[in-house]
C-alpha positions as CSV (number, residue, x, y, z in Angstrom):
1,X,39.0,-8.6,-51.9
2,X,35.5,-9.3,-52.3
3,X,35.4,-12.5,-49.6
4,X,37.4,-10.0,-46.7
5,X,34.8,-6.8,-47.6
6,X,31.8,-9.2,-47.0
7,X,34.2,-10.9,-43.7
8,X,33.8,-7.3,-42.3
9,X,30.3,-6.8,-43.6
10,X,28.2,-9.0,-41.3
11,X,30.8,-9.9,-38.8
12,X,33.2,-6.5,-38.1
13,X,30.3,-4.7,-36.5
14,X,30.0,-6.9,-33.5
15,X,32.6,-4.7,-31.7
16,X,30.1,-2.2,-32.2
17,X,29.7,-0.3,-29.2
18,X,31.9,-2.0,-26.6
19,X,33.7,0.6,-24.9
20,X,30.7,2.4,-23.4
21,X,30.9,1.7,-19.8
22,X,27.6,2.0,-17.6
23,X,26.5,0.9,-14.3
24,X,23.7,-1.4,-13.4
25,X,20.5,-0.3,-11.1
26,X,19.6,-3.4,-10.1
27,X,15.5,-4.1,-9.4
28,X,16.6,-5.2,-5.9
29,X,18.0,-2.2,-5.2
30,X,15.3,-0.2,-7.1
31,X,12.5,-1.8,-4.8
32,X,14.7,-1.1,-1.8
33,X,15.0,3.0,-2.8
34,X,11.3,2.8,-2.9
35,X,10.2,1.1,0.1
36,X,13.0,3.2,1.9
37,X,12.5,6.7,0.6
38,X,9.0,6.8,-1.3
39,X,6.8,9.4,-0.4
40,X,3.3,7.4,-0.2
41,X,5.0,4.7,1.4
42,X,6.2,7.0,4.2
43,X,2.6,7.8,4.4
44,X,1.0,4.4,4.4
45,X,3.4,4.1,7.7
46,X,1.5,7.2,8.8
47,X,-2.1,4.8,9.0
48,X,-0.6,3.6,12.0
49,X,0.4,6.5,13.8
50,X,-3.3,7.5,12.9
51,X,-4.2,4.7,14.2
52,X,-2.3,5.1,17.6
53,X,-3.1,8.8,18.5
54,X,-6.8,7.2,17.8
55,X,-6.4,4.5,20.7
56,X,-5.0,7.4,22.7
57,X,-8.2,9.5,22.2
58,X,-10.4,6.3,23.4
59,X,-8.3,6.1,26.1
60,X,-8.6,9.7,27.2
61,X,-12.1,8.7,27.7
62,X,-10.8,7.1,31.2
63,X,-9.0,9.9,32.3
64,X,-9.5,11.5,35.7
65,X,-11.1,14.7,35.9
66,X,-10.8,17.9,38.1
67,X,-14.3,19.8,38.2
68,X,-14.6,23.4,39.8
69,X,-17.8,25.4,39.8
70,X,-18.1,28.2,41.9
71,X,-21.0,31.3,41.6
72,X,-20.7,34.5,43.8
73,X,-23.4,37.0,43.8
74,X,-22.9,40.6,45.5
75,X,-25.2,43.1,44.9
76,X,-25.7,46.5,47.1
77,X,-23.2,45.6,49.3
78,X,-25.0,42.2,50.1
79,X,-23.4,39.3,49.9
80,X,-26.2,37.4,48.3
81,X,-24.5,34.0,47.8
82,X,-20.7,32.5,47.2
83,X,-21.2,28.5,46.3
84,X,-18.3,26.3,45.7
85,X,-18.7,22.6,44.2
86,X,-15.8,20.9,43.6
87,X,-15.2,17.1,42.9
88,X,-12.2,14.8,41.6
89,X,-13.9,12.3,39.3
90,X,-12.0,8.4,38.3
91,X,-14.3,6.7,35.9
92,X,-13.6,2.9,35.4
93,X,-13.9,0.3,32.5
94,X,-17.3,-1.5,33.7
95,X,-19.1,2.2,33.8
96,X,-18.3,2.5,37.8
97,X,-17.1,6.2,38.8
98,X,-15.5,7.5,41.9
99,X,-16.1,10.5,42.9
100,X,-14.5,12.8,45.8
101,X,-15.4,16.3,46.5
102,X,-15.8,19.3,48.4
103,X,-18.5,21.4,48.8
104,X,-18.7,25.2,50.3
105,X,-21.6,27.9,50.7
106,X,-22.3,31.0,52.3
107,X,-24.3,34.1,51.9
108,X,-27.9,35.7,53.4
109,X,-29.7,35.0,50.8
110,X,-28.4,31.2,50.1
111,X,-30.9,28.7,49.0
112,X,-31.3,26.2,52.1
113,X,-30.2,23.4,49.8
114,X,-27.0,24.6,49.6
115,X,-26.4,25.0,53.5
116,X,-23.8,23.2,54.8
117,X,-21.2,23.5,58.0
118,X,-19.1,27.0,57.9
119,X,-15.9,24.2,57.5
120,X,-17.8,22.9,54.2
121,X,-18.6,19.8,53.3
122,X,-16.4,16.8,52.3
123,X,-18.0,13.4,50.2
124,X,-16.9,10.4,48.8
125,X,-18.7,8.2,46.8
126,X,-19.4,6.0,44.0
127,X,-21.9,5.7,40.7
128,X,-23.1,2.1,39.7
129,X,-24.9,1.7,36.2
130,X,-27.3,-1.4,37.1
131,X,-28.6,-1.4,32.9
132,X,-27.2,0.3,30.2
133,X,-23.5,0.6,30.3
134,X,-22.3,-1.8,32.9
135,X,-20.9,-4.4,31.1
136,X,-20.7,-2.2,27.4
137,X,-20.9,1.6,27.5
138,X,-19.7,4.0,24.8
139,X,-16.0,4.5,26.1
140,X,-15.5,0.9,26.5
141,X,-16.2,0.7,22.9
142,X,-14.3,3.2,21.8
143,X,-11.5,1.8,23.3
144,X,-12.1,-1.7,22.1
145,X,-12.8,-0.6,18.5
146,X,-9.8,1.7,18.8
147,X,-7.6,-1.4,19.3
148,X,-8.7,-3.2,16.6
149,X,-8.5,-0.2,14.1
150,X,-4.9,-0.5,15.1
151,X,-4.5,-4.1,13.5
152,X,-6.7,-2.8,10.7
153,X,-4.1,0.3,9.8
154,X,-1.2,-3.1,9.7
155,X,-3.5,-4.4,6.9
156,X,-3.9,-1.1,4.9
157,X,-0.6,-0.2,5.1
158,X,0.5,-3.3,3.6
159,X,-2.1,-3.2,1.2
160,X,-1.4,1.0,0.2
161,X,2.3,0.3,-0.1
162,X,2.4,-3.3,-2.1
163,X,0.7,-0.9,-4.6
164,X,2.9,0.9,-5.1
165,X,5.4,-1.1,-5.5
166,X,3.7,-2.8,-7.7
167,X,3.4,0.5,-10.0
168,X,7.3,1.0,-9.5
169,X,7.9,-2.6,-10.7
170,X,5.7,-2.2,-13.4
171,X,7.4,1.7,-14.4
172,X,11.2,-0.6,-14.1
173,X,10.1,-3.4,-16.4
174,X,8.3,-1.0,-18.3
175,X,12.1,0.9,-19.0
176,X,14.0,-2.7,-19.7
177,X,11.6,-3.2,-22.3
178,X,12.3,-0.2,-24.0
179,X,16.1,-0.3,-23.0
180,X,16.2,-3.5,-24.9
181,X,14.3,-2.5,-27.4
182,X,16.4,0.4,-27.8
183,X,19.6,-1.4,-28.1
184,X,17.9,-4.2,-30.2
185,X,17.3,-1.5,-33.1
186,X,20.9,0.4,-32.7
187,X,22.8,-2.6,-33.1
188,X,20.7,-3.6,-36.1
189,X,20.8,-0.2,-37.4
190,X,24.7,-0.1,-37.1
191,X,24.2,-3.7,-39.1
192,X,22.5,-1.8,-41.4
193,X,24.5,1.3,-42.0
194,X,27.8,-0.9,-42.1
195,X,25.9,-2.8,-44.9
196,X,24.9,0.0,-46.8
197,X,28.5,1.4,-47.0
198,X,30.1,-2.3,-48.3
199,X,27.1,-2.6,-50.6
200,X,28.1,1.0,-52.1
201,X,31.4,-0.2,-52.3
202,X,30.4,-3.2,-54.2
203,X,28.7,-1.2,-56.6
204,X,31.5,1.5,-57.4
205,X,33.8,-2.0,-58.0
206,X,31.0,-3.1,-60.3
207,X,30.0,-6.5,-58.6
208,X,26.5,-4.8,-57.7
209,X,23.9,-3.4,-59.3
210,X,22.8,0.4,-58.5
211,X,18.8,-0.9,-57.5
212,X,20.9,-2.6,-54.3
213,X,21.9,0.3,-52.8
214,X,18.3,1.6,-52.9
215,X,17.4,-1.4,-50.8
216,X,20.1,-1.3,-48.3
217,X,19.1,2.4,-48.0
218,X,15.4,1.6,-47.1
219,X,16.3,-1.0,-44.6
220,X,18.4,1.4,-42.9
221,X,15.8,4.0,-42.8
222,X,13.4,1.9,-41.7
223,X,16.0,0.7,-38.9
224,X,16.7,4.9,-38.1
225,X,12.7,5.3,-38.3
226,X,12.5,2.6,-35.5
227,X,15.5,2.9,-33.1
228,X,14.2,6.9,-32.9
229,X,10.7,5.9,-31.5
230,X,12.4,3.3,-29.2
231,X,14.8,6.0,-28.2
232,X,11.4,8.2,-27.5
233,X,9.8,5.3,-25.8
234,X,12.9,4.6,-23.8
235,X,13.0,8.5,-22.9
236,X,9.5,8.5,-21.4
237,X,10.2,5.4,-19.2
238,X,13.1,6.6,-17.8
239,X,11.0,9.7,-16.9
240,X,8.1,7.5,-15.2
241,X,10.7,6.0,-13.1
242,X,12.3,8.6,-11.8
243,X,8.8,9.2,-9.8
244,X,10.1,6.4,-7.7
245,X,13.0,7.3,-7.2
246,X,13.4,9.7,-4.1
247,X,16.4,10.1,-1.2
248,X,16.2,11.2,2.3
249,X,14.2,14.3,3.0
250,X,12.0,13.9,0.0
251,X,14.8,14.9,-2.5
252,X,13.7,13.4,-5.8
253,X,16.2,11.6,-8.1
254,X,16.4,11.4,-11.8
255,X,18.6,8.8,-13.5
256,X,21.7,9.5,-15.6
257,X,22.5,8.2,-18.7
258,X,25.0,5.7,-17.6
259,X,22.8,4.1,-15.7
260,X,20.9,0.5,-17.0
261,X,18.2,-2.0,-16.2
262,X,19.3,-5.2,-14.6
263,X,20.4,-7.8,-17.7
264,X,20.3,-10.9,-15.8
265,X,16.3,-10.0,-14.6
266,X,15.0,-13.1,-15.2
267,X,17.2,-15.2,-12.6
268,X,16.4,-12.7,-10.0
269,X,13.0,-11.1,-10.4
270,X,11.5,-14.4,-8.6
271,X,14.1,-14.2,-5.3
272,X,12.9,-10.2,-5.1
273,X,9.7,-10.5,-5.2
274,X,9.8,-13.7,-3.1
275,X,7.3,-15.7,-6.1
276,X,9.2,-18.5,-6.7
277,X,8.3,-20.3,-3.5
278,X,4.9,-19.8,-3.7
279,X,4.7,-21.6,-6.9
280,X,5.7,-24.8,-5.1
281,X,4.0,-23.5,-2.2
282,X,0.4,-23.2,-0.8
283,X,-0.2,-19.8,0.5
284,X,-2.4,-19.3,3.8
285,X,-5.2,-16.9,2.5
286,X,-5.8,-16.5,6.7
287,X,-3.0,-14.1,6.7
288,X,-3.5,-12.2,3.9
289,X,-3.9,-8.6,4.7
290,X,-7.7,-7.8,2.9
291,X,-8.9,-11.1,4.8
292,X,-7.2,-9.6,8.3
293,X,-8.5,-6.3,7.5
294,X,-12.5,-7.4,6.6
295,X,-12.4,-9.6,10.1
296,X,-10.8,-6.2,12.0
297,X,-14.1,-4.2,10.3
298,X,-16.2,-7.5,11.3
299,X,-15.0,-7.4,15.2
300,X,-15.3,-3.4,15.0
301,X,-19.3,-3.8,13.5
302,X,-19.5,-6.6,16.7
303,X,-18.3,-4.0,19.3
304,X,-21.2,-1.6,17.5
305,X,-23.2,-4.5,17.5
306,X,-22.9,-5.3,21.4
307,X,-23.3,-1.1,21.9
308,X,-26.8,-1.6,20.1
309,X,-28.1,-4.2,22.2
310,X,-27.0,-3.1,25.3
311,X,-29.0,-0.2,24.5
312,X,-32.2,-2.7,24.8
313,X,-32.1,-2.6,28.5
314,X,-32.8,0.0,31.1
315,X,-30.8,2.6,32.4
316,X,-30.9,2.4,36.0
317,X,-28.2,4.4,37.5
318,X,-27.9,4.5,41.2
319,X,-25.2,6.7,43.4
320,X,-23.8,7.0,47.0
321,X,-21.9,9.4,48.6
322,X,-20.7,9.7,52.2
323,X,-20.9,13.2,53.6
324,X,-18.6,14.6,56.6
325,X,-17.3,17.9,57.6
326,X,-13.3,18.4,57.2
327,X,-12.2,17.9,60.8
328,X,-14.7,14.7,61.5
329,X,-13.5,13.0,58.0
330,X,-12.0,10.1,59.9
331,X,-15.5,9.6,61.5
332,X,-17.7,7.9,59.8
333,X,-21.7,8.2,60.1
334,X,-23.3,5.8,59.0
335,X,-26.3,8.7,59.0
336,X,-24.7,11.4,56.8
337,X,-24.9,10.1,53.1
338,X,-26.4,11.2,49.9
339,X,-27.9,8.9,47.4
340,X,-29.6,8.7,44.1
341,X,-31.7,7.0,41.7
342,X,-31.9,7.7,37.9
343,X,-34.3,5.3,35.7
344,X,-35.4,5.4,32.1
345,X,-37.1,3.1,29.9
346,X,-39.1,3.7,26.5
347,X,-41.6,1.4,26.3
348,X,-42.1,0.4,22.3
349,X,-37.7,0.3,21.8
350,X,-38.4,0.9,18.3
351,X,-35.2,3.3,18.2
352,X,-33.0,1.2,20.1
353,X,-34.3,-2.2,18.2
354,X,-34.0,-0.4,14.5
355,X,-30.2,0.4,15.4
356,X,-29.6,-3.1,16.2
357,X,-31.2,-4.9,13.3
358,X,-29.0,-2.4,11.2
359,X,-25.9,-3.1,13.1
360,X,-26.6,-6.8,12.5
361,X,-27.2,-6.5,8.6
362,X,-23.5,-4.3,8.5
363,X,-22.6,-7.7,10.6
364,X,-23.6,-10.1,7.8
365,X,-22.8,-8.0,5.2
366,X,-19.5,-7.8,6.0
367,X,-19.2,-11.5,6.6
368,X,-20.3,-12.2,3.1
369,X,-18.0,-10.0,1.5
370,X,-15.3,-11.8,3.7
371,X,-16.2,-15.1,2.4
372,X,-16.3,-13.8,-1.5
373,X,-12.6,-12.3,-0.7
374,X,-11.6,-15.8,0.7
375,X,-12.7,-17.3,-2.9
376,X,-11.7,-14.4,-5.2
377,X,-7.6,-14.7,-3.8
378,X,-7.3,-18.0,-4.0
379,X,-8.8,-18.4,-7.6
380,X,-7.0,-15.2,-8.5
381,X,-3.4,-16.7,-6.5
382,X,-4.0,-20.0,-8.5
383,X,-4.4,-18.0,-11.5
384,X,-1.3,-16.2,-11.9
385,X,1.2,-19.2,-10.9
386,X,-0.7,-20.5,-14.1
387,X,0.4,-17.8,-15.5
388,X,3.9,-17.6,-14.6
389,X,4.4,-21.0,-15.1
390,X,3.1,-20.7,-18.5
391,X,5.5,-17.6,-19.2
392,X,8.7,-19.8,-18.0
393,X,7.6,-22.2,-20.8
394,X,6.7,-19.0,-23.6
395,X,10.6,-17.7,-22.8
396,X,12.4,-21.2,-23.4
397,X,10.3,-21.0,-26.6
398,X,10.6,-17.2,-27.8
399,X,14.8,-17.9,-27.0
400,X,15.0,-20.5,-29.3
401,X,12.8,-18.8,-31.9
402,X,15.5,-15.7,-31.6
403,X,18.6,-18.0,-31.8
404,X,16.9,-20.5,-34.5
405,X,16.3,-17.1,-36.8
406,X,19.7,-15.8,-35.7
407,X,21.1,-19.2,-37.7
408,X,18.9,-19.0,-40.9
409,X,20.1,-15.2,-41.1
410,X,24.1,-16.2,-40.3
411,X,23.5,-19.4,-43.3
412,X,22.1,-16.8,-45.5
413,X,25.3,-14.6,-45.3
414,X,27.3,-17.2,-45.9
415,X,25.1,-18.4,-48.8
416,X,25.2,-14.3,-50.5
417,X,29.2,-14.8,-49.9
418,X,29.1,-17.4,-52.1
419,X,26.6,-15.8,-54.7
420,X,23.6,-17.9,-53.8
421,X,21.8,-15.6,-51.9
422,X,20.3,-11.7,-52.1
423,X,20.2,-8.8,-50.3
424,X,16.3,-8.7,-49.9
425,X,16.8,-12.5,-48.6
426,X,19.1,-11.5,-46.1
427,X,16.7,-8.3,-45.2
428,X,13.7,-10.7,-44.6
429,X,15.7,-13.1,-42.5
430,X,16.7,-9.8,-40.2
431,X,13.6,-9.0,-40.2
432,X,12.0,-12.5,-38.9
433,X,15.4,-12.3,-35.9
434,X,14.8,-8.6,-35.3
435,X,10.4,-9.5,-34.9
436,X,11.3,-13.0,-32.7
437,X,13.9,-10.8,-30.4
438,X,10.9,-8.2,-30.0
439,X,8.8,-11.0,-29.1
440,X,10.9,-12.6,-26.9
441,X,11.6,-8.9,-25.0
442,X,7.9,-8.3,-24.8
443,X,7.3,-12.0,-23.4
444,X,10.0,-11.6,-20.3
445,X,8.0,-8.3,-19.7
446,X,4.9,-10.1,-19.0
447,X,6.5,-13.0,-17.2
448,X,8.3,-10.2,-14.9
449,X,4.6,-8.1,-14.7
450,X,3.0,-11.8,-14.3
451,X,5.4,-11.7,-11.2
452,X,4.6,-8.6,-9.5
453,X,0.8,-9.1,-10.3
454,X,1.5,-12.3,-7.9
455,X,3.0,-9.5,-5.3
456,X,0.3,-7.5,-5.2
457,X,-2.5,-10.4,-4.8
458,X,-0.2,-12.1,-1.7
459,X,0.2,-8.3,-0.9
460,X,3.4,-8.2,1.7
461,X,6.0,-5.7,1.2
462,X,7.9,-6.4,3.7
């Protein structure tokens, strides 16, 4: 009676729980939610569209343009003056613009100026910039920094979203840890309880004293006490995941209580997060999205750069037009043409020399935080496959820990079958399995944090 009471003391409660059925959310399919549906991952793909309606501003720059002025004056029943300018204007990328137009006037009072044939007056011509803005001008560089601001928004949006998936990896190890936790303390709690009952039994039958029950029932308060703030912690994981967890049209998504962590983590967190071949690997810190975004800000400070120093030389702006009435358009005289001549030059250039010297320094000091990122990643890379590496080695270790205590408590239950052993023995060999299965939990959730730490330094999401 005794031996078969004891049999289904510390062996009958393994069955414990088996028909609850549940479903799995695996991480895979956890990071793909997020990269799919997540809110601030939609809007790091809206950096690019930024980006793009930016490139079409520059561009607008280049645009052709339709100008009309016209002034009429009548005052007394005089006709003092009507005057009609109008041109059709095609600037070009090396600061060359085309210009077409028509010109009419009439009126008693017009300014002589503005008299031309009663047909009006037609003109074609074009607008060279000998100095400044020939070969760099302000739309040039607009459009030429707009383009690189377009390669720049690739690199912050892979940098803006790898973070946070890196904070919804962190929020799903974060709940396995306290999901196995959680189940770590009800099956020893069940343990426990089951325990308490056969010792109570024991003592009505007289083979135990009274004082053991009062053990039996602090072990299994303190295993209550503990499985209650696991199930709290567990609670409030759950609840920081679901912040990831969205559907089409922005429709957030809680998780039910069916639903589990992935068990088999470990033989899969690697393949997700595509680590495990860069810890056989060397990675090429050239394509790493900081580097590609500080040498986008680099060739943007150039383009300022070049702006600046064109600015050094004179603005010499010179312009032709050919002039002909409507009906002799197909006539040209060489005789009927308008030009101009616009110069300017400060003599000291302390303006224009100040903005270059400061455009240089943002030049430099750009390059040198480039060539501290360079360093940084790479020690920072090397780091963390030190790290992971060191983890693998801390889980082999922490597993046998757990199965080497799991042995000294199962030879202790054999021993208190026989009457060679105590119930505060077997308490303190629990204990040491329940404290090595905690440590090996809280291990595998730094090896799989260790992992996505290594995601968010090679930063690619996709």
């Amino acid at each position: 009676m005794k031996k078969t009471l004891f049999i289904f003391l510390f062996i009958g409660v393994i069955a414990n729980g088996q028909n609850t059925v549940s479903s799995e959310l695996s991480y895979n399919e956890f990071i793909g939610y997020v990269k799919k549906f997540h809110p601030l991952v939609k809007n790091a793909n809206l950096e690019i569209n930024k980006a793009q309606a930016n490139l079409m501003i520059a561009r607008g720059g280049f645009d052709p343009k339709i100008e009309i002025d016209f002034t009429k004056k009548q005052f007394k029943d005089k006709d003092y003056y009507s005057i009609l300018n109008s041109s059709f204007k095609i600037p070009t990328w090396y600061g060359i613009e085309i210009k077409a137009g028509f010109d009419n006037s009439e009126g008693i009072y017009l300014n002589p100026e503005n008299t031309i044939p009663n047909q009006g007056l037609t003109s074609l011509g074009i607008s060279v910039p000998l100095g400044q803005g020939l070969l760099i001008n302000q739309r040039m560089a607009d459009v030429r920094k707009a383009k690189i601001q377009m390669q720049l928004s690739q690199s912050e949006r892979k940098i803006q979203a790898v973070g946070i998936l890196y904070d919804a990896s962190v929020a799903y190890f974060n709940w396995k840890k306290t999901f196995n936790e959680f189940k770590l303390y009800e099956e020893y709690t069940s343990n426990a309880q089951v325990r308490f009952k056969g010792i109570q039994t024991l003592i009505q039958q007289g083979d135990k004293s009274a004082i053991d029950s009062i053990e039996a029932g602090i072990i299994v308060k303190n295993r209550l006490l503990s499985a209650e703030d696991s199930k709290l912690k567990l609670t409030k994981a759950k609840l920081e995941l679901s912040n990831f967890l969205w559907l089409e049209n922005n429709i957030p998504m809680e998780l039910s209580e069916e639903i589990i962590p992935e068990i088999e983590l470990e033989f899969t967190v690697q393949e997700t997060l595509k680590t495990n071949d860069l810890l056989n690997t060397d990675f090429s810190i050239n394509t790493h999205p900081k580097i590609n975004a500080l040498q986008n800000k680099i060739d943007i400070l150039n383009v300022e750069r070049k702006l600046k120093a064109n600015m050094l030389l004179p603005k010499i702006d010179i312009g032709y037009s050919y002039l002909s009435e409507p009906s002799y358009i197909d006539k040209y005289q060489f005789n009927d043409y308008k030009i101009g001549l616009d110069f300017y030059f400060p003599l000291f250039l302390r303006k224009e020399r100040g903005n270059l010297k400061l455009a240089k320094f943002k030049v430099q000091e750009t390059t040198f935080l480039l060539d501290f990122e360079r360093v940084q990643l790479q020690n920072k890379i090397n780091a963390q496959k030190i790290e992971i590496t060191s983890f693998l080695k801390q889980m082999k270790l922490a597993k046998s820990l757990a199965e080497d205590n799991n042995t000294m408590l199962k030879s202790e239950e054999r021993l208190f079958l026989f009457g060679e052993s105590s119930l505060f023995l077997i308490n303190t060999r629990e204990n040491n399995l329940v404290s090595a299965k905690l440590s090996q939990i809280a291990i595998e959730n730094r090896f799989y944090i260790s992992n996505s730490e290594l995601f968010k330094i090679i930063a690619n999401p996709d």
